[in-house]
DRENDREN-335755 format. One record per residue (C-alpha): x, y, z; residue in one letter; residue number from 1. Coordinates in steps of 0.25 Angstrom, whole numbers, plus 2048, in hexadecimal, padded with zeros to 3 digits. Example, Ala and Ser with C-alpha at 12.3 -4.5 7.8 and 13.67 -1.06 7.14 Angstrom:
2
east=831	north=7EE	up=81F	aa=a	i=1
east=837	north=7FC	up=81D	aa=s	i=2
% end
This chain:
321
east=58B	north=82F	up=B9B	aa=x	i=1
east=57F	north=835	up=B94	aa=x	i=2
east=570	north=834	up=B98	aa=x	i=3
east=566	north=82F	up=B8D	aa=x	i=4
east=558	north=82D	up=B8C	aa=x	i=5
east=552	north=824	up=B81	aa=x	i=6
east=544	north=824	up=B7C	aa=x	i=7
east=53F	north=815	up=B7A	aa=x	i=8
east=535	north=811	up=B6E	aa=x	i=9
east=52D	north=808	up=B74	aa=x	i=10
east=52A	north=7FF	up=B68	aa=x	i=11
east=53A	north=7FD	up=B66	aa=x	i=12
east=53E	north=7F9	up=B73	aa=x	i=13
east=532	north=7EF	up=B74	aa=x	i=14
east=535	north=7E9	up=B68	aa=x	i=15
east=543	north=7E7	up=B6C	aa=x	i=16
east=53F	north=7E1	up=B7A	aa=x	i=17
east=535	north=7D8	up=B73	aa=x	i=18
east=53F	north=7D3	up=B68	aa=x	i=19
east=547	north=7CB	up=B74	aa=x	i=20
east=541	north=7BD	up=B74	aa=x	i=21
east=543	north=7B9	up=B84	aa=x	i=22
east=53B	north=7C6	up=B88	aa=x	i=23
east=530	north=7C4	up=B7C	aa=x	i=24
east=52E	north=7B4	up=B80	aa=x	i=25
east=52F	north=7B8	up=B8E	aa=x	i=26
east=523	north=7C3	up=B8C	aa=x	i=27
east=51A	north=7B8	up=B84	aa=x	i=28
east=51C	north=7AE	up=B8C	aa=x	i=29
east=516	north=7B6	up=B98	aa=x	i=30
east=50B	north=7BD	up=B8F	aa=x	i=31
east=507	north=7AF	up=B8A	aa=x	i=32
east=50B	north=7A4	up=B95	aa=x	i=33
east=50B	north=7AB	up=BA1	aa=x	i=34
east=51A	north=7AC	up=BA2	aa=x	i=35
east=51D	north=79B	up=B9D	aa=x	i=36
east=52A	north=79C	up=B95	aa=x	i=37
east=520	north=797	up=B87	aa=x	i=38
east=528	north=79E	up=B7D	aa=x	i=39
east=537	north=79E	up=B7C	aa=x	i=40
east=540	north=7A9	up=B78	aa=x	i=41
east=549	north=7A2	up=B6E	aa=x	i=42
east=539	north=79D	up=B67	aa=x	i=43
east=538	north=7AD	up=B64	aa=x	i=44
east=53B	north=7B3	up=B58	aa=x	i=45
east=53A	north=7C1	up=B52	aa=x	i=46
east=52E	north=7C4	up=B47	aa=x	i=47
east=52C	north=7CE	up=B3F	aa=x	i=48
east=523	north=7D9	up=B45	aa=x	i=49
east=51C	north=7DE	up=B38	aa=x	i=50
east=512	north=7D8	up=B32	aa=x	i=51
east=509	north=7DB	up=B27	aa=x	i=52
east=4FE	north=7D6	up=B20	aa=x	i=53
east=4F1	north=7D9	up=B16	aa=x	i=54
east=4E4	north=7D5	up=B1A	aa=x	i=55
east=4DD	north=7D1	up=B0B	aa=x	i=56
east=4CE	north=7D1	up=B0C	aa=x	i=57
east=4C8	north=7D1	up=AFE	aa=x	i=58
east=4C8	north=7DF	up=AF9	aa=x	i=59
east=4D2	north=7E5	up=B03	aa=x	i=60
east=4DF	north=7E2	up=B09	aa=x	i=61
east=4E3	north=7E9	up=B17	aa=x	i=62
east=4F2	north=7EB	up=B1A	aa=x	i=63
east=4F4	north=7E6	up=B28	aa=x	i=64
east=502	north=7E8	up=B2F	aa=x	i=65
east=505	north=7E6	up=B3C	aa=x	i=66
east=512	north=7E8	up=B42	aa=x	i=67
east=514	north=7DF	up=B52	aa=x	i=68
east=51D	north=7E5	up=B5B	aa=x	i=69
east=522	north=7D8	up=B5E	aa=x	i=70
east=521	north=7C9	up=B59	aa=x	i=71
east=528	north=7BC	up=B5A	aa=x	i=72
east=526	north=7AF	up=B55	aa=x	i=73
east=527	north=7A3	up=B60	aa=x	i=74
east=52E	north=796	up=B59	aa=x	i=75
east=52D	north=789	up=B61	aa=x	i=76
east=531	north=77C	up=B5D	aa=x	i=77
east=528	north=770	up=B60	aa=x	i=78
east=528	north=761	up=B5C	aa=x	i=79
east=51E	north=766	up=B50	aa=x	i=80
east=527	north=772	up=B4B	aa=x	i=81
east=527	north=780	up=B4E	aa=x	i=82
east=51D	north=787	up=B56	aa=x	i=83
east=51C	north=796	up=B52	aa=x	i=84
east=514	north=7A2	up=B5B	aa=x	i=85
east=514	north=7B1	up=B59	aa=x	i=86
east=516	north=7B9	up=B63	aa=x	i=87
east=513	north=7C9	up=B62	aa=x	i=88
east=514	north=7D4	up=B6D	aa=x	i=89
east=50E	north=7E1	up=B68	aa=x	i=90
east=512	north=7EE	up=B71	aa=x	i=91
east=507	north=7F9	up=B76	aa=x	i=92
east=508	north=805	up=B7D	aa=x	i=93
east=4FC	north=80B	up=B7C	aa=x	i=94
east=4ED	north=804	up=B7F	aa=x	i=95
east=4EA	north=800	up=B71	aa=x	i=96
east=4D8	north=7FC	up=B71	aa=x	i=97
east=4DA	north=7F4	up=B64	aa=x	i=98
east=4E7	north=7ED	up=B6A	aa=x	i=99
east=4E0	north=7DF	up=B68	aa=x	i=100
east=4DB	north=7E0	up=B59	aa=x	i=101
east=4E9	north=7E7	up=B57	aa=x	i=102
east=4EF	north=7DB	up=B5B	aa=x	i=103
east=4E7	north=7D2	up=B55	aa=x	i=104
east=4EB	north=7DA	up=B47	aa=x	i=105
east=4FA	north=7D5	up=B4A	aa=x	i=106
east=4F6	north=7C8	up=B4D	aa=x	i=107
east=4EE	north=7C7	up=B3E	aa=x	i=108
east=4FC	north=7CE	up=B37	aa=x	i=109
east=504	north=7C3	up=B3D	aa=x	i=110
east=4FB	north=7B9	up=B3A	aa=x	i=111
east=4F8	north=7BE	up=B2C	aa=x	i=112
east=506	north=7C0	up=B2A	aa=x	i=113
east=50A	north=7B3	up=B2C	aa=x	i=114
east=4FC	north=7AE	up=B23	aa=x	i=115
east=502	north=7B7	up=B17	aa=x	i=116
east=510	north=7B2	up=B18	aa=x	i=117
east=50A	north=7A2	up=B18	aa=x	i=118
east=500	north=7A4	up=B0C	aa=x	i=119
east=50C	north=7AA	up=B02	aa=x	i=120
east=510	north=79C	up=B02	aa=x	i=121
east=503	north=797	up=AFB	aa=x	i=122
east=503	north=79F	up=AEE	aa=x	i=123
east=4FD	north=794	up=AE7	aa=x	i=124
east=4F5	north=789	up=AEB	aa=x	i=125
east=4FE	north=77D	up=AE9	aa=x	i=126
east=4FC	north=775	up=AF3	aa=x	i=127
east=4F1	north=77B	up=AFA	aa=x	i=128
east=4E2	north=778	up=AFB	aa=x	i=129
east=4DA	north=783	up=AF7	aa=x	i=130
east=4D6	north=788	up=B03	aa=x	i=131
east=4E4	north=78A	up=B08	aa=x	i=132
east=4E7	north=78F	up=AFB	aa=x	i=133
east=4DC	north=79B	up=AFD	aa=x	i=134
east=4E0	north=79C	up=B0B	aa=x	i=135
east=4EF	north=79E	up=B08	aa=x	i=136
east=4F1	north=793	up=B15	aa=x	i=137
east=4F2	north=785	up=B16	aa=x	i=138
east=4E9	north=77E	up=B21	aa=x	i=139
east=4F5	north=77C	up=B27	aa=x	i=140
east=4FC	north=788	up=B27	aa=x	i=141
east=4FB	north=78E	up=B35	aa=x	i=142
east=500	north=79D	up=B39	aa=x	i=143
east=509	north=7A0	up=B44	aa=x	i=144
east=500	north=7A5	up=B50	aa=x	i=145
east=503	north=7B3	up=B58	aa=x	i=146
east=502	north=7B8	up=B65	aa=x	i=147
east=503	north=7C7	up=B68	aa=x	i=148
east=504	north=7CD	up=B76	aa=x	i=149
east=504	north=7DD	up=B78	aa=x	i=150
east=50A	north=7E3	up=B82	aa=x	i=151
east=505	north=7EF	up=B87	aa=x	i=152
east=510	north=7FA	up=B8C	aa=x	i=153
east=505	north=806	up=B90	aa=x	i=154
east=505	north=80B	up=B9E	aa=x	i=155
east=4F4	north=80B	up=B9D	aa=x	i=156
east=4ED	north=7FD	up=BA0	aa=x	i=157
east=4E8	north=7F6	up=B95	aa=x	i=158
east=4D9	north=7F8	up=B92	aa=x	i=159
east=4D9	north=7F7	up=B85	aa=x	i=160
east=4D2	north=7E8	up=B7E	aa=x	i=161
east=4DA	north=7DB	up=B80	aa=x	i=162
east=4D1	north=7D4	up=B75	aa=x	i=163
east=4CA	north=7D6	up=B67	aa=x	i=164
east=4BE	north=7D3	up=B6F	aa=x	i=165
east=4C0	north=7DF	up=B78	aa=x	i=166
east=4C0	north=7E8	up=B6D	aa=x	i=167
east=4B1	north=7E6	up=B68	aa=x	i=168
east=4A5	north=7E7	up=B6C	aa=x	i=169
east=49D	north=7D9	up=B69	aa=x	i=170
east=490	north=7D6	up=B6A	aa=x	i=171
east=48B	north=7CD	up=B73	aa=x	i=172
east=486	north=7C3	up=B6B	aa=x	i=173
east=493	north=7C3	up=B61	aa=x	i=174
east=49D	north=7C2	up=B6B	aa=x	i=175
east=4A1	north=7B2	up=B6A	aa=x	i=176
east=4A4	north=7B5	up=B5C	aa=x	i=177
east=4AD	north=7C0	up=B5A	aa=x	i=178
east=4BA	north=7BC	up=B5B	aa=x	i=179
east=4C6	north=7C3	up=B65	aa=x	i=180
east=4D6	north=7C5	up=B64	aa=x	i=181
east=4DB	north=7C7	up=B72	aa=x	i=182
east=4E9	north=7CE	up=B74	aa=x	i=183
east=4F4	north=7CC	up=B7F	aa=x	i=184
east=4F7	north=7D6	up=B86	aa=x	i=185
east=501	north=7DA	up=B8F	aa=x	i=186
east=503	north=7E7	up=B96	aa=x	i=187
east=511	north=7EA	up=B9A	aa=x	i=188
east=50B	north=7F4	up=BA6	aa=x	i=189
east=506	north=7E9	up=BAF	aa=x	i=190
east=506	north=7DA	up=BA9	aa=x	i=191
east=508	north=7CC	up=BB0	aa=x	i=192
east=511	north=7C6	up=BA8	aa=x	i=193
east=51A	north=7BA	up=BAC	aa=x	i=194
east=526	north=7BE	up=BA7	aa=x	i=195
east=537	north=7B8	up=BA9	aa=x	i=196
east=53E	north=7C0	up=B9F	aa=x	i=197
east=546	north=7CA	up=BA8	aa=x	i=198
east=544	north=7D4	up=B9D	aa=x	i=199
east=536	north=7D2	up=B9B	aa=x	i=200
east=533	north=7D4	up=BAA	aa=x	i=201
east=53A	north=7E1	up=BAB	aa=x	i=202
east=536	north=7E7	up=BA0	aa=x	i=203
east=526	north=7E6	up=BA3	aa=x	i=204
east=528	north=7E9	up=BB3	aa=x	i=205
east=52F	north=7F6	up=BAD	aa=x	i=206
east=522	north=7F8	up=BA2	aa=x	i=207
east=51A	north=7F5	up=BB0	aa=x	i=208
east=520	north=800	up=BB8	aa=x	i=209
east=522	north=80A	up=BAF	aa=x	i=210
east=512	north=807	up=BA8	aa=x	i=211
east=50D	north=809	up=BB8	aa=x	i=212
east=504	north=814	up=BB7	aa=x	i=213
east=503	north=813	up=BC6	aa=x	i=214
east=510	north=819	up=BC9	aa=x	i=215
east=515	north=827	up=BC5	aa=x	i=216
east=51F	north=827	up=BB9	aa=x	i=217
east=52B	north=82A	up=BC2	aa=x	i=218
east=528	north=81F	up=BCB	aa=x	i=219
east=526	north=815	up=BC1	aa=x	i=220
east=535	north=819	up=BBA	aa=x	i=221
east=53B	north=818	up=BC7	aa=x	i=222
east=535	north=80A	up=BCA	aa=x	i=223
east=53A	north=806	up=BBA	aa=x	i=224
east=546	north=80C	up=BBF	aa=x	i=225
east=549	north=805	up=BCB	aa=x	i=226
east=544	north=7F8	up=BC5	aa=x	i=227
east=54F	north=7F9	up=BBA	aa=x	i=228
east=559	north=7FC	up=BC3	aa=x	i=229
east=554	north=7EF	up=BCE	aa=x	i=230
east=552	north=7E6	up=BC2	aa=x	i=231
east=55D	north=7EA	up=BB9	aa=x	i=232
east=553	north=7EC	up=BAE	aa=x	i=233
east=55A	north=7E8	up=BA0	aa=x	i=234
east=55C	north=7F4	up=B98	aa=x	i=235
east=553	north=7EE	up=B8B	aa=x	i=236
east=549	north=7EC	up=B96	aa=x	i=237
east=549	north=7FB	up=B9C	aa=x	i=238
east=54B	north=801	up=B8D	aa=x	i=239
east=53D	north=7F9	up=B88	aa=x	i=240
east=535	north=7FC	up=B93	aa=x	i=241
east=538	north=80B	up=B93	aa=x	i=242
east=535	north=80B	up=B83	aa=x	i=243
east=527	north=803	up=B86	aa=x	i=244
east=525	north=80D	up=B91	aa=x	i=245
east=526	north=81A	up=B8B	aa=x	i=246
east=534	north=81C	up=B93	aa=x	i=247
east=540	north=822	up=B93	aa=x	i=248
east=54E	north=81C	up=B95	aa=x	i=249
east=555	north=826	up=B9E	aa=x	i=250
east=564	north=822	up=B9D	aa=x	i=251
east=573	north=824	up=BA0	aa=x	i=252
east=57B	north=81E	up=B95	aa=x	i=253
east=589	north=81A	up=B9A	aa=x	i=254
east=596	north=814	up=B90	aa=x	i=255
east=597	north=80B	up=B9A	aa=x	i=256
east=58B	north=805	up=BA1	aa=x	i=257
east=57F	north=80A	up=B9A	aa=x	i=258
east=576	north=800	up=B9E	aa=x	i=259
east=579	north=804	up=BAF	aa=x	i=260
east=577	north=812	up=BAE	aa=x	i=261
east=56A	north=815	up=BA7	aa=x	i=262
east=55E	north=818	up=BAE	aa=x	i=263
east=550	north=816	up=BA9	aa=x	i=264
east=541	north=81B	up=BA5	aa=x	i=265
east=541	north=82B	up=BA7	aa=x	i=266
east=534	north=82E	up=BA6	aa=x	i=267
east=52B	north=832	up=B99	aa=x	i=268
east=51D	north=831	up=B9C	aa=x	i=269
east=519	north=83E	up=B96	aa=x	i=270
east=520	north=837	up=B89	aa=x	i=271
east=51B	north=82C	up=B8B	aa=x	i=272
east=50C	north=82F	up=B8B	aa=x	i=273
east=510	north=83B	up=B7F	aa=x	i=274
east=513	north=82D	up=B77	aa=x	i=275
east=508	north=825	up=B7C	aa=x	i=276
east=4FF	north=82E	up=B77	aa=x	i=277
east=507	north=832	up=B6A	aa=x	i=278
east=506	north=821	up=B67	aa=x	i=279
east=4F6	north=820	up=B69	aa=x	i=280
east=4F3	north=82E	up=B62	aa=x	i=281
east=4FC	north=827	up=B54	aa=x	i=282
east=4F4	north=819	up=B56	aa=x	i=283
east=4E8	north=822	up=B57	aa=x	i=284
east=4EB	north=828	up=B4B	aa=x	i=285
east=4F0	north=81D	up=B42	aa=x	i=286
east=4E4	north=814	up=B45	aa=x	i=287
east=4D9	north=81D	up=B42	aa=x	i=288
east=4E1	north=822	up=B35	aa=x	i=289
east=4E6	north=830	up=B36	aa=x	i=290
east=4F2	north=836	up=B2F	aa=x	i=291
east=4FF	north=837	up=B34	aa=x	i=292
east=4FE	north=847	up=B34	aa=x	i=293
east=4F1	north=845	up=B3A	aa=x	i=294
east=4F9	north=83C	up=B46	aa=x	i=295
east=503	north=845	up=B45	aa=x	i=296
east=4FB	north=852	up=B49	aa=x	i=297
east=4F3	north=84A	up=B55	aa=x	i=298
east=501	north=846	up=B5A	aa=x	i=299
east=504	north=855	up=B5B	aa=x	i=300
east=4F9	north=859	up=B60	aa=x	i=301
east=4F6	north=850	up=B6A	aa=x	i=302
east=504	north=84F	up=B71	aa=x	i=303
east=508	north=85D	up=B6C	aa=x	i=304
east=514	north=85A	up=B66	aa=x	i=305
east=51A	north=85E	up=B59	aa=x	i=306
east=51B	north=857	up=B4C	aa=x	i=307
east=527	north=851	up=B4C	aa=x	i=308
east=524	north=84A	up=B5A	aa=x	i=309
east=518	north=844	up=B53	aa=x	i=310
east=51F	north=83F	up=B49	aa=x	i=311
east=528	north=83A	up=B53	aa=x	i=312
east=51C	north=833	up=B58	aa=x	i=313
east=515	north=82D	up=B49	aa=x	i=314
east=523	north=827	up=B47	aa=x	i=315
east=524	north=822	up=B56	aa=x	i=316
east=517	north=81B	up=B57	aa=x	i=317
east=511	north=81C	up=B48	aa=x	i=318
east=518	north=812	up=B44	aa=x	i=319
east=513	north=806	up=B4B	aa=x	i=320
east=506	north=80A	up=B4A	aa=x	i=321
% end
């Protein structure tokens, strides 16, 4: 019998949670419907998650790629056809204070992406009035709508802007004509969603205790502990939320019943907050454009490690941003 500790990406054990369709439908129908069983799991399929694009405007063309953490397409038959939906759930660990013009980027790369791919089948204009010829769409060509949800994994509440709007500052007398994109938002720390997947319900109780500021970390790893052990927490579940929680799996592995003798979430905070602030320092950096030495050097500096952990870090955290 030998005793293990694993070390869980968060991005990769999110995106395998969120790939099963029952826990996914589940989570959208209580984001969006207040828990009412809307969207079906056997409507859901798998998308893609990068999506590019080029924004043309006369003498300049912007490369915009955007890459979702997660996104599905809904498929519903009707009497008329089939009724399609996107549905995305974008992942956040930190407060992000542009999060709702971020969002609204993802949302133009899908809808621009499925624009692109419908105007390569009008390379020339037969069949098509002038207008739709120019446009590269007929009048009625219609584009697939998307709804995205982010789902907030931090331990701080939430203050950052849940709309475009909140993001600038509008005079008085323009403020009925400046348009808005609101976000959803969800945050896994405290929320009041209406949820019936067994899974689903776990895993944010477990985010909910272990996100509690309130309690000392021991405290809170012993009542994740005992709440596993009362609820028989599935394994996927206890392995995702220590992943989006910044935990470690503590465990005995066994030949013959391995899943019955591990225990779960040692304490890391000091970790933790070291790769909470490694992450905001890299977004930092990329988004007001310094070098990848120049990253590099603060990485050091500021969390007084050596090179190689901060390369550790750039190819951790650098790469989704």
């Amino acid at each position: 019998m030998t005793r293990k500790t694993k070390v869980l990406k968060p991005d990769t054990v999110l995106k395998n949670y969120w790939r099963n369709n029952e826990q996914f439908a589940d989570f959208f129908n209580a984001v969006l419907f207040a828990g009412r069983q809307v969207i079906k799991p056997g409507e859901l399929e798998e998308l893609d998650t990068e999506s590019s694009s080029v924004l043309e405007h006369r003498e300049y063309a912007e490369s915009i790629q955007a890459a979702r953490d997660h996104i599905k397409i809904r498929k519903k038959s009707t009497v008329y056809g089939a009724e399609l939906m996107m549905l995305a759930a974008e992942g956040q660990e930190h407060i992000h204070y542009a999060m709702p013009m971020r969002v609204m980027g993802y949302d133009y790369g899908t809808y621009k992406k499925q624009y692109d791919d419908n105007a390569q089948r009008y390379g020339s204009a037969g069949g098509l009035e002038e207008d739709e010829y120019l446009s590269r769409m007929k009048k009625s060509d219609k584009l697939i709508p998307v709804v995205t949800v982010v789902v907030y994994y931090g331990e701080k509440p939430w203050d950052g802007a849940l709309s475009l709007r909140e993001m600038l500052e509008i005079p008085k007398e323009f403020t009925g004509y400046v348009n808005d994109y609101r976000m959803h938002l969800v945050e896994a720390r405290k929320n009041d969603l209406i949820l019936h997947n067994i899974k689903n319900i776990d895993f944010f109780k477990l985010l909910e205790i272990l996100l509690d500021r309130s309690s000392p970390p021991r405290e809170a790893r012993d009542r994740a502990i005992a709440y596993v052990k009362q609820r028989h927490v599935d394994r996927s579940v206890v392995m995702t939320v220590a992943g989006a929680a910044n935990c470690k799996i503590d465990y005995m592995e066994s030949e013959e019943r391995e899943a019955d003798m591990w225990t779960v979430f040692e304490a890391t905070k000091a970790e933790g907050v070291a790769e909470g602030r490694a992450a905001t320092i890299l977004e930092m950096g990329l988004e007001f454009g310094f070098t990848e030495e120049d990253i590099l050097k603060r990485l050091q500096s500021k969390l007084n490690i050596s090179l190689q952990s901060a390369q550790e870090y750039m190819e951790r955290f650098g790469k989704k941003k």
